[in-house]
N, C-alpha and C positions, 0 to 999 in steps of 0.2 A: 168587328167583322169576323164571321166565324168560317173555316176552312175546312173544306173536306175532301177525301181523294175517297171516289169508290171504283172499285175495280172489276169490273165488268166480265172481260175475257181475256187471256193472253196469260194468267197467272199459276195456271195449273194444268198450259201445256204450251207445245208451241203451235202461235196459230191464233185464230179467230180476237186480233188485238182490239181493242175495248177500255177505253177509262174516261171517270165523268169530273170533272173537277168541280166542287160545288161552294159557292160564293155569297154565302148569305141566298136573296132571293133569285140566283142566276145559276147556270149549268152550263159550263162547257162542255162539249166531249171531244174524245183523242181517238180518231182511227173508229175504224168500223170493219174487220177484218175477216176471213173466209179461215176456219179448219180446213184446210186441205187435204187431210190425212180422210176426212169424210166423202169426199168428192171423188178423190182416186179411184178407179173404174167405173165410176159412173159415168158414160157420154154425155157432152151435152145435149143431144137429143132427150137423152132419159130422163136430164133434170128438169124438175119442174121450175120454170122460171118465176115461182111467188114464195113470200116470206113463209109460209105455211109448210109451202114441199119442201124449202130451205130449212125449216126449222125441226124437219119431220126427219132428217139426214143426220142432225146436229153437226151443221156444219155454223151456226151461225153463234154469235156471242149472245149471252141471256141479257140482253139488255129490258125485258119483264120486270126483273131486278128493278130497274128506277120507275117504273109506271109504279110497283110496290109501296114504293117509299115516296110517290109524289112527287116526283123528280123530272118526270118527262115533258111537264108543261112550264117547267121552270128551262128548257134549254133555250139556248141561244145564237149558239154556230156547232157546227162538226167540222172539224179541223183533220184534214190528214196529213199524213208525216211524208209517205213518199205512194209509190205506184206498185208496189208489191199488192196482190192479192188477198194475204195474210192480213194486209191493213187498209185495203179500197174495194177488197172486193166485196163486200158485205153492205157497200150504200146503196144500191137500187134496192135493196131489201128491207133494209133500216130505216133510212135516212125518212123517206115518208110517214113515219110515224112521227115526225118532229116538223115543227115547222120553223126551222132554220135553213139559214145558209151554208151550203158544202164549201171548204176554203180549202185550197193544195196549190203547189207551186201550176204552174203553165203545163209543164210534162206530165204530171201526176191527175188532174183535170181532165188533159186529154184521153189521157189511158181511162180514165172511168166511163167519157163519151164514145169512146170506140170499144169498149165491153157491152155499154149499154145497144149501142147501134148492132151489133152484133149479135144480141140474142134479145132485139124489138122491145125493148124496157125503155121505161120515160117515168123521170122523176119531177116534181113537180117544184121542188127544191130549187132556190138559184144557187145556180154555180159560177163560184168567183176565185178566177185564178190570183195567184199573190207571187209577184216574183220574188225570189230569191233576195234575201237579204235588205227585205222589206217587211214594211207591217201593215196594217190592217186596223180598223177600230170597231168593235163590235159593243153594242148597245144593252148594256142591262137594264135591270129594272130601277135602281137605283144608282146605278154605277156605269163607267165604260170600261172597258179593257184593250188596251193595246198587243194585237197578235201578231209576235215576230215568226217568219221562217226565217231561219239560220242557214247557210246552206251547210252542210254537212257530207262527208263521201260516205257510199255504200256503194252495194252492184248494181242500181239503177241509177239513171240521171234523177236531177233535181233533188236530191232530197234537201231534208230541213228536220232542224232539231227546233223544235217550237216552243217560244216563251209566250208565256201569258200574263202581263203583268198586273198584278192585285195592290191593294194599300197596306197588306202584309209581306210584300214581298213577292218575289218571281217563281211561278211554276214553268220547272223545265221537263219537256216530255222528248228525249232524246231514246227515240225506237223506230227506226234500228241506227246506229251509224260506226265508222271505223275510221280510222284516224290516218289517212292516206296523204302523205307529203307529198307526193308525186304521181298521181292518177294520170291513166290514160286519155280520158275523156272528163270535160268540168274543172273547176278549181278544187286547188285545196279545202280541206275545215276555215271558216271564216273565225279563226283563233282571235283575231283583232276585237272582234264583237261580242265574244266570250267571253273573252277576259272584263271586258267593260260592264257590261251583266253582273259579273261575279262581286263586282264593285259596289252595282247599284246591291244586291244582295239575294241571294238566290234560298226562298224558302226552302223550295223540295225539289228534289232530280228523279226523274219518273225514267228510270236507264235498263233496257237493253243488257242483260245476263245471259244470253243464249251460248256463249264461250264463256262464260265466266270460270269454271272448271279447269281452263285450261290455261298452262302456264307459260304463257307466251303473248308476244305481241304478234296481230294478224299483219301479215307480208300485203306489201302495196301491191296493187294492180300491175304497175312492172314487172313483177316477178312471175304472174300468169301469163302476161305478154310473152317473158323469156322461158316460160317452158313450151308455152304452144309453139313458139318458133325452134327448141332445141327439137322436142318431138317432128316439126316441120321439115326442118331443114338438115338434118343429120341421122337419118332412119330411111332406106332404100325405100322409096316408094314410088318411080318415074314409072311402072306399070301398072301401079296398083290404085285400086280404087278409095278414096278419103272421105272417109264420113263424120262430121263432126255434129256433137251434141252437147248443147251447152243451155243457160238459163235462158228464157226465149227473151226478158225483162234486161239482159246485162248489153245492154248496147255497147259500152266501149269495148267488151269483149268479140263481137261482132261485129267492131270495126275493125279487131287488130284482126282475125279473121278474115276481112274482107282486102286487106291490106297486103295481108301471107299472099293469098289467093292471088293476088296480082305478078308478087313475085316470081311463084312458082307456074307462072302463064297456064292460070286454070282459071274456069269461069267459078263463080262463087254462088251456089243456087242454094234459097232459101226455100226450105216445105214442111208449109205447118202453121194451124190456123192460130194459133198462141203469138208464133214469131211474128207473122205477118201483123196479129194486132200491134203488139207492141212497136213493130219497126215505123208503123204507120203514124199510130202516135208520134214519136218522135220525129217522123218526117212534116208533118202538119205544123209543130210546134220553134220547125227549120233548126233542129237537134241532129240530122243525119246528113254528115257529111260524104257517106260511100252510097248512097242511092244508086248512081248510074254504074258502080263498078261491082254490083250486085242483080241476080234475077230472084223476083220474087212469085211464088206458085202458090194459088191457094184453091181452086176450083177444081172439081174432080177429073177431068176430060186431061187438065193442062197440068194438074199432077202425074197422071199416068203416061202422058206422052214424054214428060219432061225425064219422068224417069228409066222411061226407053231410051232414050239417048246417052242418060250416062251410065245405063248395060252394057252400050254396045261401046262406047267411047269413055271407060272408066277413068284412063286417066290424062284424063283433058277436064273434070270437073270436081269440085269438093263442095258436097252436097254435105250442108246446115240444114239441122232438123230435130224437131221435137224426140222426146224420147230419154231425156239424160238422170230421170229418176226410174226407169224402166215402165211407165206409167202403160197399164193395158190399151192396146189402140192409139198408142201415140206413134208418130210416120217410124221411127226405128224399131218398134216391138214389132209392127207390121210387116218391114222391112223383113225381121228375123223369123216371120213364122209364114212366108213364102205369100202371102195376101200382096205384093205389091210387087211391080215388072221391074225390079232392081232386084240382083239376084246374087247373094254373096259370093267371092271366090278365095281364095286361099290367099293370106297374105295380104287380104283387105287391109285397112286400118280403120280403126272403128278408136276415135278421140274422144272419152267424155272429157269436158272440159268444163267439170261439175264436181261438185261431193254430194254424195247421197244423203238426201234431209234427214238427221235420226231419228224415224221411226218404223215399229216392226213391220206395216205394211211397203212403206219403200224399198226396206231393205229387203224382204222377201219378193218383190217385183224385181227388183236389179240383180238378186242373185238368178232368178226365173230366165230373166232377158239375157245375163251373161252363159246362162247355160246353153241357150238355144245357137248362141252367138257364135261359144267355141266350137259348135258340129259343124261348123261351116269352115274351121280354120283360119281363121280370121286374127290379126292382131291388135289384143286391146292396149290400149293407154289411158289409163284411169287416174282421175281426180289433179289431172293438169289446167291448175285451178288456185286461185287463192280464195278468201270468205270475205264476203264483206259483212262480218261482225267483227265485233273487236274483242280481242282473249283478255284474260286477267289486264295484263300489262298495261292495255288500252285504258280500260275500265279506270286502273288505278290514276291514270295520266287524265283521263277525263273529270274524276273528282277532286283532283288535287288542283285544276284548271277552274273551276268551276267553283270550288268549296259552296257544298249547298250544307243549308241547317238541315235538309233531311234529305234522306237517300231511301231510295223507294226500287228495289229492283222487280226487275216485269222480262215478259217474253221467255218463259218457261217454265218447266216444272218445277215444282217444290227441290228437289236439289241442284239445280242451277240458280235460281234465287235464292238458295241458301249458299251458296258459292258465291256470291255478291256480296250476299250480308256478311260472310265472315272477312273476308276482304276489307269491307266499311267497316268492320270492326277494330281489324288491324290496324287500320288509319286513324282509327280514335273515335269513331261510332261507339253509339252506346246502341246497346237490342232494344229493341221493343223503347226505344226513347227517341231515339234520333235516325236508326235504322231499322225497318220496318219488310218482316215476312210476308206477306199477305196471300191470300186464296181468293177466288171468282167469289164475286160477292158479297166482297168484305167494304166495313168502310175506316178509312184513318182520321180522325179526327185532330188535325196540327195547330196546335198550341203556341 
């Protein structure tokens, strides 16, 4: 049985995730994921909703790559890890070129039906949810494979770090996840299952280096809880207007939010057509426990009305809303450049409750939107927030958990993935034998 990892997308930036796992005469693939850094100011109006206009943006991963090499009619399922964009948003594009089955937990499923529903896309693909800490059997040509989701924490629900199990051993495809003992919303890492896995014998770990650089372990979800609430409840704000912007995908952030909100006897009003997907999903999927103690806006009539009310009544409401990477024409860019009946005043509060994605176009959007923000006098409070990656520390905790015969790192640039590998090195990787560089395109052949 000969093994092969090719690497699609996600390896030479962050973004558009992609990898094909290949099995003798079978093809798995991992995620199917959106560059986002391509999309940013583009409305979706502008975009064109087909893999062509999609491809013509280079927002999508070169999966041309495996038609190349004869690969695309050997696949078998497409497997997603979690509901990020980076990693689902790229199947109504994809995914039709394959005649497989789409696999993602319940929440992660849903989020791709209510993207699709949303901009009149229909895949012809079945779609099959897999709950959480369960598996799956998908059919080769010679062979089955059993597909585990793991659950795993990150900033969205459901995720899963996914095993795929071979006669060689276990491919593990953990992108994204972080190591949260105590989350606000979902269980811990399912460590129990982990550990068992590592037993049974884990070929390759396909991991997640997008903090790898950094020397620290990522702070749990509680500690975002406890600075939105220090910011909350201990900074004068009983006249002042609150605006909060955070990822539109981070539900239990959005619950602690809608939680604050109660406290501080303000209505908690959602606007913005990202959140409103996402919170939807998770309400279908009976993921949202604060539905009734929240309003949600998305139509243009009941945007603009809604937002005349908390003009004139600013602080009776803490309006959630798009806008937390400073994205052009998102509800708070707008907000700041006088297009919408909410109208800054002095001593506002303006909560990202985010960190800005690192790249140049984000960061020049946020510095754009902070400029316009302070002519209004307004007070910011930036990056009261935790990641849901995991830093060096994690990383290390997660291989030493795991011990895979090969360590494969992914989800960034050449010097984040080289912050992995030397890391695996530390630990007793060997380069280019056991720990493995790779670039878009490449393939690994594991021995």
């Amino acid at each position: 049985m000969v093994i092969k990892i090719h690497t699609v997308g996600g390896y030479n930036e962050v973004g558009k995730n992609m990898t094909a796992l290949e099995v003798d005469e079978d093809v798995i693939l991992f995620d199917a994921g959106l560059f986002l850094p391509a999309i940013v100011g583009v409305s979706e109006k502008e975009r064109i909703p087909t893999e062509k206009g999609m491809r013509s943006l280079g927002a999508l991963p070169d999966d041309i790559y495996l038609e190349k090499h004869g690969l695309r009619q050997k696949a078998r399922a497409l497997l997603i890890s979690h509901a990020h964009l980076d990693h689902v948003g790229g199947v109504p594009y994809i995914a039709p070129r394959y005649s497989v089955p789409v696999l993602g937990t319940p929440y992660t499923m849903e989020v791709l039906k209510v993207l699709m529903e949303d901009s009149n896309q229909r895949i012809t693909n079945r779609i099959v949810p897999v709950q959480l800490n369960n598996s799956y059997n998908v059919k080769g040509r010679n062979n089955n494979y059993k597909i585990e989701f793991i659950n795993i924490t990150h900033s969205t629900l459901q995720c899963a770090i996914i095993a795929v199990h071979t006669n060689q051993g276990i491919i593990m495809y953990a992108n994204d996840y972080k190591l949260d003992n105590t989350p606000v919303l979902g269980d811990k890492p399912n460590y129990t299952r982990l550990r068992e896995l590592s037993k049974i014998g884990i070929k390759a770990l396909i991991v997640d280096c997008l903090y790898a650089p950094d020397d620290r372990k990522t702070p749990s979800e509680k500690i975002a809880r406890g600075l939105l609430e220090d910011v909350l409840f201990t900074t004068e704000n009983r006249k002042s207007g609150i605006i909060i912007t955070t990822f539109s995908s981070h539900i239990a952030r959005l619950k602690t939010i809608s939680e604050f909100g109660k406290k501080l006897n303000r209505e908690v009003v959602f606007v913005g057509r990202s959140l409103i997907k996402y919170v939807t999903a998770a309400h279908r999927t009976c993921k949202l426990s604060f539905l009734r103690e929240i309003q949600m806006v998305s139509y243009r009539n009941q945007v603009q009305n809604m937002l005349k009310k908390i003009n004139k009544n600013r602080d009776k409401y803490i309006l959630v809303c798009t806008g937390h990477q400073g994205e052009p024409g998102s509800v708070l860019d707008r907000i700041a450049r006088h297009q919408l009946p909410l109208h800054l005043n002095k001593n506002d509060h303006i909560i990202f409750s985010s960190k800005t994605i690192p790249t140049p176009i984000n960061e020049e959007n946020r510095q754009q939107l902070e400029k316009r923000l302070k002519k209004h006098h307004v007070r910011i409070f930036d990056n009261v927030h935790t990641s849901g990656h995991g830093g060096r520390e994690d990383l290390r905790d997660l291989i030493n958990l795991l011990k895979p015969e090969h360590v494969i790192p992914s989800h960034g640039d050449v010097r984040k993935l080289t912050a992995g590998a030397s890391l695996a090195v530390e630990m007793g990787f060997k380069l280019n034998k056991t720990v493995h560089i790779l670039q878009n395109g490449q393939m690994l052949n594991l021995t």
